[in-house]
C-alpha positions in Angstrom: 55.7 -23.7 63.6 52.8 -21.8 65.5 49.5 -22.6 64.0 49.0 -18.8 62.9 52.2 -19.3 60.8 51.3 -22.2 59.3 48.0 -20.6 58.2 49.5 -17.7 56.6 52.0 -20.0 54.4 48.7 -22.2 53.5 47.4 -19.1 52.8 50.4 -17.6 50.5 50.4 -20.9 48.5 46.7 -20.8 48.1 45.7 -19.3 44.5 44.2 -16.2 46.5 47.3 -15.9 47.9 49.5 -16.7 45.1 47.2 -13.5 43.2 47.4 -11.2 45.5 51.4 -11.4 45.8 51.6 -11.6 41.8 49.8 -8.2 42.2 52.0 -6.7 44.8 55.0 -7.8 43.1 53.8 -6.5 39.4 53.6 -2.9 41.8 57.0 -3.5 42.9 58.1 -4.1 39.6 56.5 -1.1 38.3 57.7 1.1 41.4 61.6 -0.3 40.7 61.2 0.4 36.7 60.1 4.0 37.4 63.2 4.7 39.8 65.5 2.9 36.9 63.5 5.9 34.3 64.0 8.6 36.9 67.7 7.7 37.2 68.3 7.4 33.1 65.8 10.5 32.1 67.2 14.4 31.4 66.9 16.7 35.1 64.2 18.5 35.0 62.5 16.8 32.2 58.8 15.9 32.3 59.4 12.0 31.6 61.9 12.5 35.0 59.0 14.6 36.7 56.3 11.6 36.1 58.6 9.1 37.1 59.9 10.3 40.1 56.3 11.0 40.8 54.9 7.4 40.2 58.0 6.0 42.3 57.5 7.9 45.2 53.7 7.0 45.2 54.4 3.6 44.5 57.8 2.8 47.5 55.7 2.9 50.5 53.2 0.3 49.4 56.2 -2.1 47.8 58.2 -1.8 50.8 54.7 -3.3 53.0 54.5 -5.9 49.9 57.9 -6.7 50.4 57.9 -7.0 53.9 54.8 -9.4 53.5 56.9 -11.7 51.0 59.7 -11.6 53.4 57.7 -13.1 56.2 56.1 -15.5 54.2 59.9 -16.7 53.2 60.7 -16.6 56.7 58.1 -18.8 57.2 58.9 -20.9 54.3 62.3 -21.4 55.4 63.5 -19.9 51.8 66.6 -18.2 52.6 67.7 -16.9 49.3 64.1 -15.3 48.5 64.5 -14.2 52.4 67.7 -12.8 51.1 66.5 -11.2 47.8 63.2 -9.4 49.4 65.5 -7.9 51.8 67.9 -6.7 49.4 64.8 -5.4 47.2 63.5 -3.6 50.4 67.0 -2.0 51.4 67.0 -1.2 47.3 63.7 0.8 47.8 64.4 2.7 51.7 67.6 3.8 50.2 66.6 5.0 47.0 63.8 6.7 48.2 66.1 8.5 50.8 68.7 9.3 48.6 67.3 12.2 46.2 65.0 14.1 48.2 65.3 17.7 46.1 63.6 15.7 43.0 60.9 17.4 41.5 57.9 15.4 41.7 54.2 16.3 42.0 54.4 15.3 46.3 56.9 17.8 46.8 55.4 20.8 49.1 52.0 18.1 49.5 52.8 17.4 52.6 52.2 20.7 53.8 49.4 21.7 52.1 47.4 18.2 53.1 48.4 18.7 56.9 47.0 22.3 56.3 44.0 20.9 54.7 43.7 18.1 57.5 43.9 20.5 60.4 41.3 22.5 59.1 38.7 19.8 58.6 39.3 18.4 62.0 39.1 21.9 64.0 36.4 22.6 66.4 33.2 24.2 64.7 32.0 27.7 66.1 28.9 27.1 68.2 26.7 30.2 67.9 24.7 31.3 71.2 21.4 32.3 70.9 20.9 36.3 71.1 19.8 37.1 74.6 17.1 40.0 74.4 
């Protein structure tokens, strides 16, 4: 095992470690109970409209903590959490993929915020001085 390797598993089994991946995997949690909500809740419903919002906020940053807790496994040598973490991350891509005309507050955001972004990084005007 390379020396960075066997820093980042001391580090994982470390209590700072061991916190920070409770907390990650309380957000995965959370993002996976949301998407089992959105899947049980009335169409166009508000309690489906909050979920489905809360999920899609909450898959891209439970994908990168799953994708963290897979390497430390790899590290670890822990196959079957190796195999459970990917399962949980194929869970989440396909999920996330799989009902894209759900109304939820990001829909038509994407848009708008490149709108928005382009704008505040466009060139100023410089005015010239009046010649006279």
């Amino acid at each position: 095992m390379s020396a960075g390797m066997e820093s980042a598993a001391m580090f994982a089994g470390s209590l700072p470690g061991l916190i920070l991946m409770t907390l990650g995997q309380t957000m995965v949690v959370a993002c996976l109970c949301c998407d089992l909500v959105r899947a049980l809740s009335v169409p166009r419903s508000h309690r489906r409209y909050l979920a489905s919002t809360v999920f899609r906020t909450l898959a891209v940053p439970s994908l990168l903590v799953m994708a963290v807790s897979v390497l430390v496994d790899v590290i670890r040598l822990s196959w079957a959490d190796l195999a459970l973490g990917v399962f949980v991350m194929v869970t989440i891509i396909f999920r996330f993929h799989q009902d894209k005309d759900e109304d939820n507050w990001w829909k038509g955001k994407g848009k708008k915020l490149a709108g928005w972004a382009r704008r505040q990084l466009a060139p100023r005007g410089v005015f010239a001085p009046a010649m006279g």
